[in-house]
Backbone bond lengths (Angstrom), bond angles and torsions (degrees), N, CA, C in turn:
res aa  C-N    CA-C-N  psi(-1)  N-CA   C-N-CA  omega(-1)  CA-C   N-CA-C  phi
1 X - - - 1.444 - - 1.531 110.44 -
2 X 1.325 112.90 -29.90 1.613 110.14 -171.97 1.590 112.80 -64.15
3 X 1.798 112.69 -34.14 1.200 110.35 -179.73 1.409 124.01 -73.43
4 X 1.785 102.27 -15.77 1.481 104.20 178.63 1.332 90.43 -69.50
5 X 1.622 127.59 -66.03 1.250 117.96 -148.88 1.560 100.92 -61.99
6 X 1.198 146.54 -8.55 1.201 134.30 157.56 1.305 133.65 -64.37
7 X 1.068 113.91 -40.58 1.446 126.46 170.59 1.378 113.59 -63.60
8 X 1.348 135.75 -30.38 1.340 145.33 -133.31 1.884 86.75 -128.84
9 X 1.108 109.77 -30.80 1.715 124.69 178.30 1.629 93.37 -70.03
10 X 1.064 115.19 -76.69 1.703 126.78 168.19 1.561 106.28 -18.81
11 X 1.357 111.24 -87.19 1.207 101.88 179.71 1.405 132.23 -51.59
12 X 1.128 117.81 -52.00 1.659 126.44 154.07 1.530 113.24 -6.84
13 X 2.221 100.92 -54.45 1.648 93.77 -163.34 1.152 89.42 -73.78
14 X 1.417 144.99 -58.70 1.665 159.66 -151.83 1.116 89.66 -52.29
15 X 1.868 140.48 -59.40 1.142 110.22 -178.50 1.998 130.43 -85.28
16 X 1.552 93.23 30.41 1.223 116.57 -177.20 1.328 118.22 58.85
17 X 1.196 140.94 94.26 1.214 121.97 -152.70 1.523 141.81 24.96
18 X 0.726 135.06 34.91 1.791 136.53 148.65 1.576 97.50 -35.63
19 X 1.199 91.36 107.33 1.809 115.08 159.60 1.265 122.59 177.56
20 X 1.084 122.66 -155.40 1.418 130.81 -166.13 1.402 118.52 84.20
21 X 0.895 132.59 -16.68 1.517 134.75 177.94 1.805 123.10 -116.98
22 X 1.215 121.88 117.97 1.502 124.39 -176.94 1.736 103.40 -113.10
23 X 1.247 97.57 156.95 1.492 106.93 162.97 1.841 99.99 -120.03
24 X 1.612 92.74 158.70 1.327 113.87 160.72 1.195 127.84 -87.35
25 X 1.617 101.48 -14.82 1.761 122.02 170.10 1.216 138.70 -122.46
26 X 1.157 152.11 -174.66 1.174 154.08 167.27 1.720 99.52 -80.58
27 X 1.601 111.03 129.43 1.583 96.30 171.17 1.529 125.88 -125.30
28 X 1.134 122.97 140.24 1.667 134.88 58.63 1.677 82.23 -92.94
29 X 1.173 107.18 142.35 2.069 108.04 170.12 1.940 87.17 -59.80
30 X 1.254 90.64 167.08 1.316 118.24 -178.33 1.304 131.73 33.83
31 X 1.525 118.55 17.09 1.614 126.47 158.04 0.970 104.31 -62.26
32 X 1.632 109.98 174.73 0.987 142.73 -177.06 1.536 105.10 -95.09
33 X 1.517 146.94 139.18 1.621 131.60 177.14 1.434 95.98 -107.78
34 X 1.479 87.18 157.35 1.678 96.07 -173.12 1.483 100.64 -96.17
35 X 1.594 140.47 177.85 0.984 124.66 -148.57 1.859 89.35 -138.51
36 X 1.279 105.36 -43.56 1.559 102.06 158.62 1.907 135.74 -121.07
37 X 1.159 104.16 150.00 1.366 85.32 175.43 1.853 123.66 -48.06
38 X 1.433 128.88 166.53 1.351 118.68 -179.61 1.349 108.86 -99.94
39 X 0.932 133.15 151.44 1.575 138.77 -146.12 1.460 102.35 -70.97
40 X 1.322 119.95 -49.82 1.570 128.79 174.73 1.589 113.35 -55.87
41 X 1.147 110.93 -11.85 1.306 105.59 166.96 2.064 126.19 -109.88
42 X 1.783 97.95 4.61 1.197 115.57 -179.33 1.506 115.74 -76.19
43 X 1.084 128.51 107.96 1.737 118.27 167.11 2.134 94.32 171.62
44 X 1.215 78.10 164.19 1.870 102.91 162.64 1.742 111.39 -54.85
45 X 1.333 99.12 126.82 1.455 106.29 171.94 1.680 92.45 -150.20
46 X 1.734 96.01 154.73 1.230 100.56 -177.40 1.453 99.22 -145.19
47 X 1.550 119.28 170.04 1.375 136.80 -153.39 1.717 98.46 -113.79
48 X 1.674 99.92 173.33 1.498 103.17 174.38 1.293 106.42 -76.46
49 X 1.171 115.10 -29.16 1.811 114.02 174.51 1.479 118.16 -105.34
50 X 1.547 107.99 39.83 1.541 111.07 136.12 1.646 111.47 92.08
51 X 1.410 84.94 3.93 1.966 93.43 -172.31 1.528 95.14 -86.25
52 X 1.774 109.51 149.52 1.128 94.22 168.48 1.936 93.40 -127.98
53 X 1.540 100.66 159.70 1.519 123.15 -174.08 1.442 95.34 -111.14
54 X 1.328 128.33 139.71 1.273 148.02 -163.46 1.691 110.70 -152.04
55 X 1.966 109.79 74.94 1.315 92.62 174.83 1.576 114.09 -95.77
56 X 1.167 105.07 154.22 1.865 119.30 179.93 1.430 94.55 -114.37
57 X 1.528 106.22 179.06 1.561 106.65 -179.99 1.391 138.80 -49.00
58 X 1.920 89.07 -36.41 1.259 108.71 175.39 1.510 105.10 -137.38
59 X 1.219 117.06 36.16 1.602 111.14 162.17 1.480 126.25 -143.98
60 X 0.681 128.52 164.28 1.326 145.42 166.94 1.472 136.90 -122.43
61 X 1.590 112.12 81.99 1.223 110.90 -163.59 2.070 111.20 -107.93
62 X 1.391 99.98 129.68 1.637 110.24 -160.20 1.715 101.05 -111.63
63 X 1.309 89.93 115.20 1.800 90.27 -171.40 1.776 93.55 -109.68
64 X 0.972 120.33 152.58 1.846 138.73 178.31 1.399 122.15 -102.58
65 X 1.000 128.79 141.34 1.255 122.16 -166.08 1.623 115.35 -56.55
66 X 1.697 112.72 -20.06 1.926 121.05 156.97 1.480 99.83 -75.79
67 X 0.862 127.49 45.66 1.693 112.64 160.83 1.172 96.06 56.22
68 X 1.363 141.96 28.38 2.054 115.87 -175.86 1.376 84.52 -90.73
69 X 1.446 122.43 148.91 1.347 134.00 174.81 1.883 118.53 -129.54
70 X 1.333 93.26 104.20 1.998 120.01 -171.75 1.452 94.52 -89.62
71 X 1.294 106.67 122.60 1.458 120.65 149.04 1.180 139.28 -130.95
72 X 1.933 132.36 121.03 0.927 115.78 168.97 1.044 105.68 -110.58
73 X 1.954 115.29 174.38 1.205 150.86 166.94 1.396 122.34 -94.24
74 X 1.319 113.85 151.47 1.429 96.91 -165.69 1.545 86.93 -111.85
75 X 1.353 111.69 115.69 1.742 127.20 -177.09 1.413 111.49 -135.59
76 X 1.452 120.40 -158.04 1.524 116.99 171.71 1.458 108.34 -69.10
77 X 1.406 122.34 -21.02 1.494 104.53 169.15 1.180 116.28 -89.59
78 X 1.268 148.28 -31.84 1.618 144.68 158.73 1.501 122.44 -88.22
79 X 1.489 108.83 101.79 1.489 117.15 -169.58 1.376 113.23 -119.29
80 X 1.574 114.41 127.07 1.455 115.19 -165.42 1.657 83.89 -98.05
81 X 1.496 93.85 154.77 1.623 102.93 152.22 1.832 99.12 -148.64
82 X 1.211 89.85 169.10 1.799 109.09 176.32 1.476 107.33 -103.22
83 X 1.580 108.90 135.59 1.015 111.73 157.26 1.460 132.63 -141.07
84 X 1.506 149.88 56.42 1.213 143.27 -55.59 1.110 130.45 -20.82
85 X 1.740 122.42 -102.56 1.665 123.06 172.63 1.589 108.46 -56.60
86 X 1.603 141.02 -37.32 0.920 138.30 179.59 1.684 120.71 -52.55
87 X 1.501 117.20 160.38 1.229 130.85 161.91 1.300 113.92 -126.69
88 X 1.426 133.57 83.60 1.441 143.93 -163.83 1.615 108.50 -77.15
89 X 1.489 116.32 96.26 1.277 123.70 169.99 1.104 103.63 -96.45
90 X 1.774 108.52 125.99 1.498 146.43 -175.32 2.134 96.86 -99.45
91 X 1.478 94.72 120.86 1.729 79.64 168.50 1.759 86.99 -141.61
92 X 1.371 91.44 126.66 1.533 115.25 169.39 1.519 106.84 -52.27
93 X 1.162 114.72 127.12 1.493 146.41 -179.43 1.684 137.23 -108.93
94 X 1.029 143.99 167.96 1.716 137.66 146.45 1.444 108.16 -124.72
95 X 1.101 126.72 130.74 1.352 133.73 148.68 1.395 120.96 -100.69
96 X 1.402 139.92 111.36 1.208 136.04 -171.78 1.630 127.21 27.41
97 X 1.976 79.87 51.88 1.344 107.00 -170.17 1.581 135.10 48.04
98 X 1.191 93.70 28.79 1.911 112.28 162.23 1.355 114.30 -107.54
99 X 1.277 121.68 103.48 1.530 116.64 168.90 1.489 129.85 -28.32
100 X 0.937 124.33 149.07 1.765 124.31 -152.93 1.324 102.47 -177.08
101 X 0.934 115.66 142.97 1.740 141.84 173.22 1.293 115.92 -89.85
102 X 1.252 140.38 101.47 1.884 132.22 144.47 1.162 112.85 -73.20
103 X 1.336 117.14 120.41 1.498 141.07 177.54 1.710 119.04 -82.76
104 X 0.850 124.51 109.04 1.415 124.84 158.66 1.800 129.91 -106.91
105 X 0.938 126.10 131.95 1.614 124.29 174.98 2.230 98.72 -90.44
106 X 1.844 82.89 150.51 1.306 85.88 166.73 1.860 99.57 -139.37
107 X 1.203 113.36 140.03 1.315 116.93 -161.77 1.653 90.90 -120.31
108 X 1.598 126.59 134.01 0.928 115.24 172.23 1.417 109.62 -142.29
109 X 1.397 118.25 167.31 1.608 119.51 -150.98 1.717 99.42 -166.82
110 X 1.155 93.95 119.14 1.803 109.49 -159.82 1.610 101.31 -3.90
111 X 1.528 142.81 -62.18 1.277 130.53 -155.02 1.106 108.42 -137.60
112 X 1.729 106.08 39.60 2.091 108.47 -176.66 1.491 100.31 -159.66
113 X 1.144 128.20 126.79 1.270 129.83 140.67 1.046 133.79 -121.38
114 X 1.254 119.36 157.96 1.517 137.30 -163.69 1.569 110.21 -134.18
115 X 1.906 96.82 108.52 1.571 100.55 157.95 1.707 129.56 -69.88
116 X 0.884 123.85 139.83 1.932 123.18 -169.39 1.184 80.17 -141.61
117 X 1.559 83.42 145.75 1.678 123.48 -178.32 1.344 103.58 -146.12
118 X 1.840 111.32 -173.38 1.265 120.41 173.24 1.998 103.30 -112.61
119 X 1.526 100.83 140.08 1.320 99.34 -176.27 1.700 94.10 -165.01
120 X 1.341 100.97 80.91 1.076 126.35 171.12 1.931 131.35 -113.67
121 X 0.995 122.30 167.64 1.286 110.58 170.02 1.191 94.12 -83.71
122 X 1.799 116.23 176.29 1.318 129.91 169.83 1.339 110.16 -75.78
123 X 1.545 158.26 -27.18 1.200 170.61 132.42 1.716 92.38 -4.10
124 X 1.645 92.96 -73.48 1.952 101.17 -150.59 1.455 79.54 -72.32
125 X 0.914 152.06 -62.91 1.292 144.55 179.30 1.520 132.82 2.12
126 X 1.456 77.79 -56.21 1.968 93.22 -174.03 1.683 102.16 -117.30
127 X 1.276 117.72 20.56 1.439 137.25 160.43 2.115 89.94 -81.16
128 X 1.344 94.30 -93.00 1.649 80.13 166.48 0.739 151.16 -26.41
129 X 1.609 126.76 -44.43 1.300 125.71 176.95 1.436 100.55 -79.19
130 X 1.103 130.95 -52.46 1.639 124.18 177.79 1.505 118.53 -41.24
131 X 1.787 114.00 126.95 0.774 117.61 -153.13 1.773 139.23 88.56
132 X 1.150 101.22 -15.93 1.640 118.67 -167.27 1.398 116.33 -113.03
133 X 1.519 112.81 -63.26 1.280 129.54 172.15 1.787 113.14 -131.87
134 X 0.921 127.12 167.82 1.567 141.82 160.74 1.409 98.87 -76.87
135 X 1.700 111.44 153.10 1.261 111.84 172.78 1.702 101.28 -166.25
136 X 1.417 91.79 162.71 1.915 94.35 159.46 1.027 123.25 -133.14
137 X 1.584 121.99 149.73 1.193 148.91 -146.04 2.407 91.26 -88.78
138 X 0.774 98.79 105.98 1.592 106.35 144.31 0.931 132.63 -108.94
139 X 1.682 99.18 123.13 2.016 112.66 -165.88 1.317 109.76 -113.98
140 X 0.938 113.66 170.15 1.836 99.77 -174.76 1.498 92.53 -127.98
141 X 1.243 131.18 169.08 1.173 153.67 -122.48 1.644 114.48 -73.41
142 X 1.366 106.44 -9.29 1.433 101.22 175.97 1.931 90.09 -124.41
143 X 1.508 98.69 49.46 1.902 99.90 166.97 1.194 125.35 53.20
144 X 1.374 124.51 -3.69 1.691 128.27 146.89 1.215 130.92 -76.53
145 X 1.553 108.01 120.26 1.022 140.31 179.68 2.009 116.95 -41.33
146 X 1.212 98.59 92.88 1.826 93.63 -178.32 1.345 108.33 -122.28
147 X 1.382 142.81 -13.89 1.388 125.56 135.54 0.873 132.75 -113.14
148 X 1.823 138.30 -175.03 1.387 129.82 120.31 1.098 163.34 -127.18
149 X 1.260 140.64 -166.78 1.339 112.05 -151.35 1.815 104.95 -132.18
150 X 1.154 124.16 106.03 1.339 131.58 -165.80 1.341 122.61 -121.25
151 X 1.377 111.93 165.57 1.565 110.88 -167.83 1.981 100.83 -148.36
152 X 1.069 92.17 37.53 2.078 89.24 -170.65 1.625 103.25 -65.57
153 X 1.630 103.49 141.35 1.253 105.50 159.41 1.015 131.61 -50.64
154 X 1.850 146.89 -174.33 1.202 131.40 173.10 1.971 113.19 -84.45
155 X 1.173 106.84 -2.95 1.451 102.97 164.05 1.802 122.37 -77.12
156 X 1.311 94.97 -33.50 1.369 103.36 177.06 1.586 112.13 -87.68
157 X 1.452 118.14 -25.28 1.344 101.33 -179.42 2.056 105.15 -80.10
158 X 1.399 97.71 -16.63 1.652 85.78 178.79 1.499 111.10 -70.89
159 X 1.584 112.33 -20.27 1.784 118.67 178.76 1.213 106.18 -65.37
160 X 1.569 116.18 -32.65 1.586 114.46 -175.17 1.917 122.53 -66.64
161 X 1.635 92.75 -25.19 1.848 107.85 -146.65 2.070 58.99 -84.95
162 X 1.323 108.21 -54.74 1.945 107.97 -165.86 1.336 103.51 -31.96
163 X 1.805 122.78 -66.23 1.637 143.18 166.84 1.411 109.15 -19.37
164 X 1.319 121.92 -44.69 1.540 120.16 -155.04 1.896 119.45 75.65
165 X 1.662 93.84 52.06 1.292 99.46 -176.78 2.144 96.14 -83.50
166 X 1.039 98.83 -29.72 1.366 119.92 179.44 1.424 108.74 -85.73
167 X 1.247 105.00 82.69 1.663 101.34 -169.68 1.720 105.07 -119.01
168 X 1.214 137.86 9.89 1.592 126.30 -165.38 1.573 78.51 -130.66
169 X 1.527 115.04 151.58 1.111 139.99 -146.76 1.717 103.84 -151.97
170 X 1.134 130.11 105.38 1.409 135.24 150.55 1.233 136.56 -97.59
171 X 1.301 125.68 90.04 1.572 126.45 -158.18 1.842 108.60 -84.88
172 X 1.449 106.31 162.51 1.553 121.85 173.72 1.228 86.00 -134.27
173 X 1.481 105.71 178.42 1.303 152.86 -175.23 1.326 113.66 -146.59
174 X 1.508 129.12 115.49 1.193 122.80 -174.43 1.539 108.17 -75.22
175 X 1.451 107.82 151.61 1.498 111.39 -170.31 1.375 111.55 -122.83
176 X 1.240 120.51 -27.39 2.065 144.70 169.92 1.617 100.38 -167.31
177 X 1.829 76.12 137.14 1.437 103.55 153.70 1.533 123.62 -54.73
178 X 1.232 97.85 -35.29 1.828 115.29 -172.89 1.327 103.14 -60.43
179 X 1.626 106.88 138.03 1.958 118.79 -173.57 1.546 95.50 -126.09
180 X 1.316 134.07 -19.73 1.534 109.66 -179.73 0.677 141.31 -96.65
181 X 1.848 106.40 162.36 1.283 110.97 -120.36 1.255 147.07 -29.60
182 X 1.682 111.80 111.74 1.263 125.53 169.73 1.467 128.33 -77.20
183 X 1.312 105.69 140.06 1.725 138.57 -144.56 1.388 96.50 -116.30
């Protein structure tokens, strides 16, 4: 789990904070997860700032323009699911020690992908969710509200991706088809 949460920490900073939003579940709720990436989406891709993404069947390895090298596995803590064009990566979490989900979409398009996250203020935040799903407010220690904490079915989480709860965008460029072994 530590390397997921590393890898998933990595990206997090790259997409500059992406947060504010948890699940209580794996999402879309009640799919089915896929167990490896699909081959057409396996190979080297790299960013305008030099990062390169390295998926394998079952990995995902995120190197930085310092050489730091993040890898996850796709296990009970990293769970893909499909949800049309999307690839919904689930990575097991704690929030004030309650298990929780950070959600990311990956959108891909013959020779580009794009990680999406949430990177919103807390305001537009719960502008979105209001109306859509129920949720709760997590505040941190002086009672302001800095995440939240949700559980929407998969009808409501597709109203959310509709909303623009998923609003920060990290693009690649594929660079090779070729996956072995990545370093």
């Amino acid at each position: 789990m530590t390397r997921n949460i590393l890898l998933f920490a990595f990206v997090i900073f790259t997409l500059q904070a992406c947060t504010g939003v948890y699940f209580e579940s794996p999402q879309p709720k009640n799919s089915n997860s896929i167990s490896n990436f699909d081959k057409s989406i396996q190979g080297h891709f790299s960013s305008c700032d030099s990062d390169t993404l390295v998926i394998t069947d079952t990995k995902i390895l995120l190197k930085d323009k310092s050489s730091n090298n993040n890898e996850g596995l796709i296990n009970d803590n990293v769970i893909l699911r499909q949800l049309n064009n999307y690839l919904v990566i689930n990575i097991k979490d704690s929030v004030k020690s309650q298990p929780v989900w950070q959600v990311m979409l990956i959108q891909f398009a013959s020779d580009s992908l794009k990680l999406i996250c949430t990177d919103l203020p807390v305001d537009s935040i719960k502008i979105r969710l209001k109306g859509i799903t129920p949720f709760k407010e997590i505040k941190n220690n002086e009672g302001k509200t800095t995440d939240f904490l949700i559980d929407p079915d998969s009808s409501d989480f597709r109203k959310l991706i509709q909303k623009g709860l998923f609003n920060k965008t990290l693009s690649f460029k594929r660079i090779s088809f070729e996956v072995n072994n990545p370093q």
